[in-house]
C-alpha positions as CSV (number, residue, x, y, z in Angstrom):
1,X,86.8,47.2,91.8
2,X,82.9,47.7,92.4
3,X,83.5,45.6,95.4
4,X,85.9,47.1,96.7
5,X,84.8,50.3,96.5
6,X,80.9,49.4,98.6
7,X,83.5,47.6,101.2
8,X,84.8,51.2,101.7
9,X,81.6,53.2,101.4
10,X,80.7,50.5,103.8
11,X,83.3,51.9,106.2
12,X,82.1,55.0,106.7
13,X,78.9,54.4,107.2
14,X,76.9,55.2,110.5
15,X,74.0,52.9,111.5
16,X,71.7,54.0,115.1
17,X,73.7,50.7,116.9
18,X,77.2,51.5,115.8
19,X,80.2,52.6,113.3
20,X,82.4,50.4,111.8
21,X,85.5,52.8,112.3
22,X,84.3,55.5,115.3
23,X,86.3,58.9,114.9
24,X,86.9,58.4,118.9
25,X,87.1,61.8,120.5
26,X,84.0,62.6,118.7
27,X,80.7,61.1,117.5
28,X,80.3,59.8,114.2
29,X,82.2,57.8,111.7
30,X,86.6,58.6,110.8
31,X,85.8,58.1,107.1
32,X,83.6,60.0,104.8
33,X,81.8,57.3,102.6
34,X,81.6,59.7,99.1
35,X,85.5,60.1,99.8
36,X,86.2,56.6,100.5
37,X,85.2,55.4,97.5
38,X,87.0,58.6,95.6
39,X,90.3,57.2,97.0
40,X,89.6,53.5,96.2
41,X,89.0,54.1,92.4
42,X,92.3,56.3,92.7
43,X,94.1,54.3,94.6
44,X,92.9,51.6,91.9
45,X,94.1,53.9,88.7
46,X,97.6,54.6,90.5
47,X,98.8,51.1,91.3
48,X,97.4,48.9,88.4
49,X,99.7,48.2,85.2
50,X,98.4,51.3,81.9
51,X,96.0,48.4,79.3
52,X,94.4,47.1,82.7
53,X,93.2,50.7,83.6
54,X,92.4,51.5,79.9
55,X,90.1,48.3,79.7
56,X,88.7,49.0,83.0
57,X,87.8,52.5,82.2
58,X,85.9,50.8,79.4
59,X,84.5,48.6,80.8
60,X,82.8,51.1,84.4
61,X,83.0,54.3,82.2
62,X,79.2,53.9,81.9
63,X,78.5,52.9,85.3
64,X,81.1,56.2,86.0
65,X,78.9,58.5,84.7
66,X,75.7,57.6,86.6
67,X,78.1,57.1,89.8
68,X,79.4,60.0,89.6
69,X,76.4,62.3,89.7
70,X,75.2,60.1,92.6
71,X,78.0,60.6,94.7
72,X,78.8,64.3,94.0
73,X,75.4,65.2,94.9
74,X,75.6,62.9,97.7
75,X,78.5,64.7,98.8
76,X,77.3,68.3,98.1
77,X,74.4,67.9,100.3
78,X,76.4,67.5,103.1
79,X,78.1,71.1,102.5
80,X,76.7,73.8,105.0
81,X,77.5,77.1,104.4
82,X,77.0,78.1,108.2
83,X,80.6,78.0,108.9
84,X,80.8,81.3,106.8
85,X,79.4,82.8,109.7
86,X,82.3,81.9,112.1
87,X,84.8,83.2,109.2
88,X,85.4,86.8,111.4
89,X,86.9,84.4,114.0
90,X,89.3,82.0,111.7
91,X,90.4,84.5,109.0
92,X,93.0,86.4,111.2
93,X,94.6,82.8,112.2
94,X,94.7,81.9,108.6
95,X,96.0,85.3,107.9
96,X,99.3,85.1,110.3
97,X,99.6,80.9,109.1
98,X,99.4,82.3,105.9
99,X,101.9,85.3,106.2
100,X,104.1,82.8,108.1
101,X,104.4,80.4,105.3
102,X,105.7,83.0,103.0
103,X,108.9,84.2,105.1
């Protein structure tokens, strides 16, 4: 599983020569590596059989808890609150998407 899940943080990771898996119409990698590795473990947890999770969870709860700090702080850095500037622009599209959905 801990294998599994650095082959996917792996994936979207950007090196100065190239990206594994290019977004294409833009620079930069498709995958978010923090995000990657959220979906492996959950993809992990929804496919294997209930005692093999349970003695899983055992056995990486500890790793878990370090892991998890890492990669939510990891992924919080990468959160810019500029785009609240731009929200006079996009609030009146979300506004008729939203009205729309509820008719």
């Amino acid at each position: 599983v801990l294998a599994t899940a650095l082959f996917a943080f792996g994936l979207g990771q950007e090196s100065e020569v190239s990206t594994p898996v290019p977004l294409g119409f833009s620079p930069g990698s498709a995958f978010q590596p923090e995000l990657l590795v959220i979906l492996t473990g959950s993809f992990f947890a929804a496919f294997c059989e209930p005692h093999v999770l349970h003695d899983v969870e055992k056995i990486l709860g500890g790793v878990w808890i370090f892991g998890q700090l890492v990669l939510f702080t990891m992924l919080g850095s990468k959160t810019s609150l500029d785009l609240f500037g731009k929200v006079t622009s996009v609030l009146p599209m979300m506004v008729v998407g939203l009205t729309a959905r509820f008719l």
